[in-house]
C-alpha positions as CSV (number, residue, x, y, z in Angstrom):
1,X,43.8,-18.4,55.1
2,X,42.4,-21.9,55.2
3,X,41.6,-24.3,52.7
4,X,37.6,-24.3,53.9
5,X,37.8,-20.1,53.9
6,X,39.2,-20.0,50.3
7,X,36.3,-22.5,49.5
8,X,33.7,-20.7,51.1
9,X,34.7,-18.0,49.5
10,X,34.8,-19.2,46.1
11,X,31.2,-20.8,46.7
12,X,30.0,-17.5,47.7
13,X,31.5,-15.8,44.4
14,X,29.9,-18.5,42.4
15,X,26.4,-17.8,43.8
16,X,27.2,-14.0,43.4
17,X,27.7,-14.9,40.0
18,X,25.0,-17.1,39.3
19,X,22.7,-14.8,40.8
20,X,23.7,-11.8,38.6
21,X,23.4,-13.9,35.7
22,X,19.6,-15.0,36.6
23,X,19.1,-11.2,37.2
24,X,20.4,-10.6,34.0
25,X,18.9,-13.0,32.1
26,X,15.2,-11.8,33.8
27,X,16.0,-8.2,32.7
28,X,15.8,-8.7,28.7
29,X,11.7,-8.0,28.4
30,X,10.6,-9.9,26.0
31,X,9.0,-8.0,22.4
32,X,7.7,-10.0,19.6
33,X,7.8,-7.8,16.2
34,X,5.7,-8.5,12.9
35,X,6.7,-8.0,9.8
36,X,7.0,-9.6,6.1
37,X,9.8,-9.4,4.2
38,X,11.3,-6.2,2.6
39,X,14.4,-4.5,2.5
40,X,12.9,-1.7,4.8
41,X,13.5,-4.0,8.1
42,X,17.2,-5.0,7.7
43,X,17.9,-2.3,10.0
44,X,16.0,-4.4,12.5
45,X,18.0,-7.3,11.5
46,X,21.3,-5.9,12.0
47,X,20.4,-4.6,15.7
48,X,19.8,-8.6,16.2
49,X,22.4,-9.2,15.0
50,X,24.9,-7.0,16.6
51,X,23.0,-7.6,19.8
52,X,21.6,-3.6,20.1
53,X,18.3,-4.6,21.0
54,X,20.4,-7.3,24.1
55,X,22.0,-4.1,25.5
56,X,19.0,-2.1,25.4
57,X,17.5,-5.1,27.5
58,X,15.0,-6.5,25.1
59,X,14.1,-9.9,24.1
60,X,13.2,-9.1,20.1
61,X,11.6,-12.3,18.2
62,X,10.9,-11.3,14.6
63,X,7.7,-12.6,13.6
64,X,7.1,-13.2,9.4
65,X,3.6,-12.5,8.0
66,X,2.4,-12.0,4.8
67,X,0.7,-8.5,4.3
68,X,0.1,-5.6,6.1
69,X,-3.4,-6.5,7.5
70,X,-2.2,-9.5,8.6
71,X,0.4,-8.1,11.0
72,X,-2.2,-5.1,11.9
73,X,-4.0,-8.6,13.1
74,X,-1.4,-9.8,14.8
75,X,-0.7,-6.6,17.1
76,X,-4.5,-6.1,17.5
77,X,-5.0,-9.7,18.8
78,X,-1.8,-9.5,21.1
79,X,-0.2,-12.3,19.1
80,X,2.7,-9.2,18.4
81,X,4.0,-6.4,20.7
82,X,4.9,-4.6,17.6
83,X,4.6,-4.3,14.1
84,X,6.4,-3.1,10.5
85,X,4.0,-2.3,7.7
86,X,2.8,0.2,5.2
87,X,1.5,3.0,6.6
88,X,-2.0,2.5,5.2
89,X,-3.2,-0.8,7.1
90,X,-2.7,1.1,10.8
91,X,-4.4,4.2,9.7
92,X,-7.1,2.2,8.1
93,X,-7.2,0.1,11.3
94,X,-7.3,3.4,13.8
95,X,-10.4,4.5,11.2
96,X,-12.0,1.6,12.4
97,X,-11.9,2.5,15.8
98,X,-8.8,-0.3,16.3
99,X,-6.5,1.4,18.6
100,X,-3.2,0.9,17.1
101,X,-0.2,4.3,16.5
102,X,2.5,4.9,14.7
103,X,5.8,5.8,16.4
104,X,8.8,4.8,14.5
105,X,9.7,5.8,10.7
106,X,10.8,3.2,8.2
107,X,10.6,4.9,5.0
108,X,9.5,8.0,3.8
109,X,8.7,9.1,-0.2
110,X,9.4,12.3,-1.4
111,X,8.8,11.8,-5.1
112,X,10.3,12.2,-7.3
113,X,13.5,11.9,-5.2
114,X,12.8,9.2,-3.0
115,X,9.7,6.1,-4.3
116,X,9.1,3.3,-2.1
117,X,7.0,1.3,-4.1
118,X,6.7,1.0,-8.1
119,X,4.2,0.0,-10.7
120,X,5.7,-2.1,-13.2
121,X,4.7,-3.8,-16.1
122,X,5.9,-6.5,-18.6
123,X,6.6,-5.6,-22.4
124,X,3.8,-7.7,-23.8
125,X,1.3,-5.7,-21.4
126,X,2.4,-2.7,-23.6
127,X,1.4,-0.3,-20.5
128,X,3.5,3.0,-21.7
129,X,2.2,4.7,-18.9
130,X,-0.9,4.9,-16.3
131,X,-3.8,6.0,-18.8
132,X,-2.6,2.5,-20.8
133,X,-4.5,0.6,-17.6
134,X,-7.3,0.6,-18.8
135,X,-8.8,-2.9,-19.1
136,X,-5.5,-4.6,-17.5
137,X,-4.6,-6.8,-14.9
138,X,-2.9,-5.5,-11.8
139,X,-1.7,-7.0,-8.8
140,X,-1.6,-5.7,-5.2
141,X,-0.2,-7.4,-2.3
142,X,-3.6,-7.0,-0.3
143,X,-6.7,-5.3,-0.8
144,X,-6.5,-2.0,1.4
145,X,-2.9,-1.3,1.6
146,X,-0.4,0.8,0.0
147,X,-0.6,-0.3,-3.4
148,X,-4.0,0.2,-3.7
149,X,-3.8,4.2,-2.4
150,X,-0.9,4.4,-5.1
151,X,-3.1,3.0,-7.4
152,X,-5.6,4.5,-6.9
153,X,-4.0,8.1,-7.1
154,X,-2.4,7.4,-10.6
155,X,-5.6,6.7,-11.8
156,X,-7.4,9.7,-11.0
157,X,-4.2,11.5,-11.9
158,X,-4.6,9.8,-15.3
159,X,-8.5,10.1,-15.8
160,X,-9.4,6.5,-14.9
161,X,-11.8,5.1,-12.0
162,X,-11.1,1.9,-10.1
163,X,-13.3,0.0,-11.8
164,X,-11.4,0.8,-15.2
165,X,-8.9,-2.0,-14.0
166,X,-8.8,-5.9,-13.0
167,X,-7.3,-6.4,-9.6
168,X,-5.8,-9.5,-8.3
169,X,-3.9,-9.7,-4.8
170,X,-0.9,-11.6,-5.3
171,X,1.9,-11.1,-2.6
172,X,4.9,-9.4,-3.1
173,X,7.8,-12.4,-3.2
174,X,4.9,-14.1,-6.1
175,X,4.7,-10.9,-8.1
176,X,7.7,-12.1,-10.1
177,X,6.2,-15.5,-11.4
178,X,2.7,-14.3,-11.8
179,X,4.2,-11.5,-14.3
180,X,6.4,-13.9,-16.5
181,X,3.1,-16.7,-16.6
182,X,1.3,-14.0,-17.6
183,X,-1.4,-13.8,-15.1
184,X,-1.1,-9.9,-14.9
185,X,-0.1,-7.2,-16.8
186,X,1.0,-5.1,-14.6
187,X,2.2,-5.6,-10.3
188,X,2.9,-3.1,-7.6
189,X,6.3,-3.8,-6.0
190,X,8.6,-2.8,-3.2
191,X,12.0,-3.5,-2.9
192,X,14.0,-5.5,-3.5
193,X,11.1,-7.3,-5.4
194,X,10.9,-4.2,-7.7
195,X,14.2,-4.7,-9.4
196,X,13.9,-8.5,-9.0
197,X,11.1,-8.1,-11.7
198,X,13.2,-5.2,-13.6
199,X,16.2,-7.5,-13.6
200,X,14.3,-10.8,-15.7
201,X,14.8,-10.3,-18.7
202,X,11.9,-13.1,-19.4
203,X,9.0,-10.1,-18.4
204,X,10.7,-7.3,-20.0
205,X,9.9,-5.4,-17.4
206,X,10.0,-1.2,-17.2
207,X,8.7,1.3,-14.6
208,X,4.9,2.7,-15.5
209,X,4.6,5.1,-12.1
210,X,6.6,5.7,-9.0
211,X,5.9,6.7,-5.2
212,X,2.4,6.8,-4.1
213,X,1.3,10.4,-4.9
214,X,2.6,11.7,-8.1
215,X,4.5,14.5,-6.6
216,X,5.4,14.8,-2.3
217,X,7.3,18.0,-1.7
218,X,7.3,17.2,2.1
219,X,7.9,14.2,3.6
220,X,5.3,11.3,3.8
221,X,5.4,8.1,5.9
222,X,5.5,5.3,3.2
223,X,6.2,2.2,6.2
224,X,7.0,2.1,9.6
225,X,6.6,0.5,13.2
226,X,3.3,0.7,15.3
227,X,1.8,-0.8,18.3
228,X,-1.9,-1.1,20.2
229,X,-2.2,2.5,22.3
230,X,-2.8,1.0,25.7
231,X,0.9,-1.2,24.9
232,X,2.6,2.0,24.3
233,X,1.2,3.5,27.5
234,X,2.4,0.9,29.3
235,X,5.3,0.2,27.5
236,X,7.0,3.6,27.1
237,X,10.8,2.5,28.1
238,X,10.6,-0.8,25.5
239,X,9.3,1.2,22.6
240,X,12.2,4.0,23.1
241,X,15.1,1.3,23.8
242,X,13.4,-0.7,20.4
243,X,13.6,3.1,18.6
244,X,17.2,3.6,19.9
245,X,18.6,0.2,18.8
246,X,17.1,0.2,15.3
247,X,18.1,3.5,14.6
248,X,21.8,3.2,15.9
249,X,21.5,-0.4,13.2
250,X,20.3,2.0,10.5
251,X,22.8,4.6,10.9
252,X,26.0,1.7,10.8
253,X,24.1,0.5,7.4
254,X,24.1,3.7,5.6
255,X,27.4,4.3,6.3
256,X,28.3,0.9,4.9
257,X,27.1,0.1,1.6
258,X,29.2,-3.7,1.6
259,X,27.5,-4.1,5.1
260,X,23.6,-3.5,3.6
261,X,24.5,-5.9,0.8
262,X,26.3,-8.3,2.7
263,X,22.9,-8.1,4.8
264,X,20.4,-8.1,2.2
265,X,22.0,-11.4,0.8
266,X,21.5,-13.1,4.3
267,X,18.1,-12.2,5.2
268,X,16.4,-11.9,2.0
269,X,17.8,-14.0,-0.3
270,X,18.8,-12.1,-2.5
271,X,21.6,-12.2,-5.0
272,X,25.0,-9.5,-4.5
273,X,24.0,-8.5,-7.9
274,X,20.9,-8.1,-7.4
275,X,21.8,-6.2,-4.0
276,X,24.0,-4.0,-5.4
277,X,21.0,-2.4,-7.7
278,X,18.8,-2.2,-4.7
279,X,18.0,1.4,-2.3
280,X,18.2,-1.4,0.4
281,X,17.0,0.4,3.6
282,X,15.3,3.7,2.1
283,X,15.2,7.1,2.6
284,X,13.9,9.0,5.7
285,X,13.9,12.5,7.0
286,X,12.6,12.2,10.3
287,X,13.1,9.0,12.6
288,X,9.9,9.8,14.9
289,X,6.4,9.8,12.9
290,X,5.3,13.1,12.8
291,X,1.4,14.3,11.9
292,X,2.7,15.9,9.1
293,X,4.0,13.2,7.1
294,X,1.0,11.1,7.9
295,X,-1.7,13.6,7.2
296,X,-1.8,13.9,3.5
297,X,-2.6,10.0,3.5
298,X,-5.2,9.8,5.0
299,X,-6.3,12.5,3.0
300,X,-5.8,10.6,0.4
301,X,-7.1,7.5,2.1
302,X,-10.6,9.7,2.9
303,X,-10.8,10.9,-1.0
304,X,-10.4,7.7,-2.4
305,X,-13.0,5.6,0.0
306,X,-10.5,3.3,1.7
307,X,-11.3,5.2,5.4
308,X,-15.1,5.9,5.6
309,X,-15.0,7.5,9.2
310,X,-13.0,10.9,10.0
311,X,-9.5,10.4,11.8
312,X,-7.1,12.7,12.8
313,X,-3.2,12.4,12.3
314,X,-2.6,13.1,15.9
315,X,-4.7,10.1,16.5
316,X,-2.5,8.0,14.7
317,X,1.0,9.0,15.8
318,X,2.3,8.5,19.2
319,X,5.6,10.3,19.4
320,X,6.5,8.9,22.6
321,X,7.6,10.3,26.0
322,X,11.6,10.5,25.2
323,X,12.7,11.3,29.0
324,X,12.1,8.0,29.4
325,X,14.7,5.7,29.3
């Protein structure tokens, strides 16, 4: 074989390969995610990490907001594909005739097994339990969200009204210093900010209510990811190769409790300590949003005036076409 045919050759194989690379490369659809920080998204983090979401053929730039409204923004305005939040802010959203569903579970609550969010207060605040409210300061990470359903259901569950209270919205990573200034009394945390606060000795901190609702038998969605409706239509393949990734992440992090830690430290700053103390990733029973874990919030949600108009679960969940691949 001649010296031109062996280069020709190699200058075809090149190409080839150049080619498949550019194909490759063109393959990965982009998705931007929203969230703000919380130890319910490391399984997210880890599928970066170990490239999951690469061999699914997605693109995945996190995106960090603040609150839950402000990601529901976000997705609404097309500044986000998807989104991670509380459940409340998309149902309240879909109330309001804004398009957005559910289709991938975070965290669920079953209390009193399994609490996603806390209410806890400092040892000067002398708030023994719920009824002691009355006339306090309380913080919530944004007006409409998850903290203020829970509050809202320990007060009626202890007698008192929403207007019994003082509300300030401070969010969650500030919860910490606003409690040991003393500009509140009492703050409604997730993790690992809740045993952040527990952990200061400074506050004196100790638990005044757990979960949501008093008492879930079932299931109920505390957080998850959602998405516009007409994206999801459209986008049926990216949302189930986005669902497959994260949940093959989750299942590698609780089977390895060095590897959440180890995780935890990285993306949220945390200390090992501090880690080690933490139910890092939650607990969940189902992995697909069902109606059934979302109904009995907005429920809630409808007795206590945060949704005004009637919605249906099965308007809120899309449990996606799974033949698709």
């Amino acid at each position: 074989m001649s010296k031109k045919t062996i280069g020709s050759i190699v200058s075809a194989i090149v190409l080839f390969a150049g080619v498949a690379a550019g194909t490759s490369a063109q393959a990965q659809t982009p998705v931007r995610v929203a969230n703000f920080p919380n130890s319910f998204v490391l399984p997210m983090y880890h599928a970066l990490d170990k490239g999951y979401f690469k061999e699914n053929g997605l693109d995945v730039d996190i995106l960090s907001y603040q609150t839950g409204p402000a990601v529901v923004s976000a997705v609404v305005s097309g500044g986000a594909d998807i989104a991670w939040s509380a459940s409340i802010p998309p149902i309240q959203a879909r109330a309001n005739g804004v398009p957005v569903q559910l289709f991938l579970t975070a965290a669920q609550e079953r209390v009193p097994d399994h609490a996603t969010l806390w209410l806890v207060g400092t040892g000067k605040a002398q708030v023994k339990s719920v009824a002691d409210l009355k006339g306090k300061t309380v913080m919530i990470n944004a007006n409409g969200g998850g903290c203020e359903l829970a509050l809202r259901e320990h007060l009626a569950g202890a007698g008192l009204k929403w207007e019994d209270i003082k509300r300030i919205v401070v969010p969650f990573p500030e919860m910490q210093a606003a409690l040991e200034l003393g500009k509140a009394d009492v703050g409604c945390a997730i993790e690992p900010f809740y045993h952040a606060i527990l952990a200061n000795k400074a506050i004196a901190a100790y638990t005044v209510a757990s979960g949501i609702f008093t008492k879930t038998p079932e299931p109920t969605l505390s957080n998850g990811f959602f998405a516009r409706e007409d994206w999801l239509k459209a986008h049926q393949g990216t949302a189930i190769k986005f669902e497959q990734a994260y949940t093959r992440a989750r299942k590698e992090l609780e089977a390895n409790r060095d590897l959440q830690i180890k995780l935890a430290t990285k993306v949220l700053g945390i200390t090992e300590s501090l880690a080690r103390d933490v139910d890092l990733i939650g607990w969940r029973q189902d992995s697909y949003v069902t109606t059934g874990a979302v109904a009995p919030i907005i429920e809630a949600m409808r007795q206590h005036g945060q949704i005004k108009t009637a919605v249906s679960a099965a308007s809120v969940v899309n449990t996606l076409d799974h033949k698709q691949k």
